[in-house]
N, C-alpha and C positions, 0 to 999 in steps of 0.2 A: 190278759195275762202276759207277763215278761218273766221268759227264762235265760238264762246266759247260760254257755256252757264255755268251761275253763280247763285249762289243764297243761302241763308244759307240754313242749314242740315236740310232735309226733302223738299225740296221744287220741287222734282222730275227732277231734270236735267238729269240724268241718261236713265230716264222712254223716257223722251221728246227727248234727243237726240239718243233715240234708234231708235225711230218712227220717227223721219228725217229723218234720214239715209235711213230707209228702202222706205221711202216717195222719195227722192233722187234719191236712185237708180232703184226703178219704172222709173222714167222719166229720165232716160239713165244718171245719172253722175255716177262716178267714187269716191265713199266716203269711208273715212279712218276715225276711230272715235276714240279716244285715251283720255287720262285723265292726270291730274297730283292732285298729288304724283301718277308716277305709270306707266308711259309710256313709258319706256325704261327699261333695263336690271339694269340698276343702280335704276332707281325708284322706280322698284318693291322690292327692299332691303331699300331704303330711306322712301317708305310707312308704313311698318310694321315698323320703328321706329318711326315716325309723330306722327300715329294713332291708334299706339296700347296701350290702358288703361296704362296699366303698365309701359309705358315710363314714370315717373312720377318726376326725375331731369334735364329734361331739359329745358333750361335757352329758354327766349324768344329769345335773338341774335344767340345761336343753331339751335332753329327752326327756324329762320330768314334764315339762308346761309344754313340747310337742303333742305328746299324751292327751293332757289335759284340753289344748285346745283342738282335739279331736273329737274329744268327748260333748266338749260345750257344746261345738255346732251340731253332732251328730244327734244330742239329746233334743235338741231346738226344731231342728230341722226334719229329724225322720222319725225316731222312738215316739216321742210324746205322739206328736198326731197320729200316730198309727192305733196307739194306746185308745187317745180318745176317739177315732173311729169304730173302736170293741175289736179289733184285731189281735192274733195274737203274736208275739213277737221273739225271734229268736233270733238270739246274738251271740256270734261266735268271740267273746274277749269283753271284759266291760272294768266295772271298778276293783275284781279281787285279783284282773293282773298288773294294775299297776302297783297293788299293795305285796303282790307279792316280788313282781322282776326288779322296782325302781324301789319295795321297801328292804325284805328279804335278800334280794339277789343284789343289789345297788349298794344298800346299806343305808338308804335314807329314812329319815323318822317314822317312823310306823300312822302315831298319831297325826302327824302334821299330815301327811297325805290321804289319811281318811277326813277331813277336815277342808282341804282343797279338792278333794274329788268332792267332797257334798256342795264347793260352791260350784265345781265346772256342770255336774248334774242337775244343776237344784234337786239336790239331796233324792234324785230319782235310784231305787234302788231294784232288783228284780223279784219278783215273788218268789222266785224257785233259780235255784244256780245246781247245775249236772255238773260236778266235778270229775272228769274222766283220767283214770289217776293207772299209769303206768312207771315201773322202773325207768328211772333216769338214761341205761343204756338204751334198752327195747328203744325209748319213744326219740332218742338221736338218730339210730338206726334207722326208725320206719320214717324221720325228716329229710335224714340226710338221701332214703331213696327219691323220697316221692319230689324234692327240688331236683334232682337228676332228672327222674321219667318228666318236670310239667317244665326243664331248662330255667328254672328262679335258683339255682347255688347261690347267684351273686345278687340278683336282683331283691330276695325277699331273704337272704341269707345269715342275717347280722346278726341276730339271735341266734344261731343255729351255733355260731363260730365261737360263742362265749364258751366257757372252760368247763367241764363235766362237776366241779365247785361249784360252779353259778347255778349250774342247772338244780344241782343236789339241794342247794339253800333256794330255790323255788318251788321245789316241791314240798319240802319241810312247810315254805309259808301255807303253801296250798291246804295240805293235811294240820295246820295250827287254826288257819281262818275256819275250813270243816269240823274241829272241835268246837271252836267258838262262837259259832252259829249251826247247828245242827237240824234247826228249824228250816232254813235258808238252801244251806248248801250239803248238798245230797251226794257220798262219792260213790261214784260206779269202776268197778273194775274192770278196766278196757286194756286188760291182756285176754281179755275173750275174744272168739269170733266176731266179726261187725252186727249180724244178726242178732247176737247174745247180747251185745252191750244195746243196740237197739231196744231190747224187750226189755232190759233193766230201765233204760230210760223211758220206756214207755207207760211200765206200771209205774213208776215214781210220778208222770206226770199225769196220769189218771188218779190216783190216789190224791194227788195236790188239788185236782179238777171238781173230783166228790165232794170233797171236807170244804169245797169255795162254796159249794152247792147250800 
């Protein structure tokens, strides 16, 4: 099983797919949790360029095919085999943020980037996406602390610095792609407690785990 979990900056996916995992492997699966920008040998060199403050000339079609060749290797190299070992797999960021920061928030063609993420993936997609969907202020707020308390402001902070527009039209995407797949992408309201949005994500991915059955 492959689930991604998405949502704009602050909205604790990180938090939520820590406590899956660990939720998981209480009841005997076999979980592997990984990220993009970031999941592989080459991503972890393609991140600190993304999202470090000071990247400050590159062009939105640079960050477009940075993205993308993050993906390619990360799919090659760590998702698929983990997939075909029967693990299961949780990823913090996958194909509906580039559709929404570089399509939504960028302004780039919606379809032409669904179309270039199915060749960077070979058309790998997740079974179940936990969309964790907070107000645009709240989730800058609980960003802008938590790069303070872990000292990333600058290092992991280039998203964070785009304009409260950008952010606004990425969550729009976020909640259009959740219409438009509703099979797929499941939103949880993560202006709850961590505990609260936990148990949301946990029935959705027991209910997904039955109906495989």
């Amino acid at each position: 099983m492959f689930i991604s979990f998405e949502g704009i900056e602050g909205s604790g996916k990180s938090t939520c797919m820590r406590l899956l995992a660990e939720h998981l492997e209480r009841h005997g699966y076999s979980v592997l949790t990984t990220r993009e920008p970031g999941g592989s040998a080459l991503g972890r060199t393609l991140r600190h360029m993304l999202l470090d403050v000071r990247t400050t000339r590159l062009t939105n079609r640079a960050e477009l095919f940075l993205f993308l060749a993050d993906r390619a290797q990360h799919v090659t190299e760590v998702i698929r085999p983990a997939l075909e070992e029967g693990q299961v797999v949780l990823c913090d960021r996958y194909v509906d943020s580039t559709l929404v920061y570089q399509g939504y928030g960028r302004g780039i063609d919606v379809d032409m980037l669904r179309q270039l993420n199915a060749h960077a993936a070979t058309a790998l997609m997740p079974d179940l996406t936990l969309l964790l969907d907070v107000p645009v202020e709240e989730g800058l707020a609980r960003a802008g602390q938590r790069n303070q308390e872990e000292g990333t402001v600058i290092s992991e902070g280039r998203f964070e610095a785009e304009s409260m527009v950008f952010h606004g039209r990425v969550r729009e995407g976020y909640l259009a792609l959740a219409e438009e797949e509703p099979k797929r992408i499941v939103r949880i309201d993560a202006t709850q407690p961590p505990e609260d949005v936990l148990l949301s994500c946990v029935s959705v991915v027991e209910r997904w785990l039955h109906s495989a059955e």
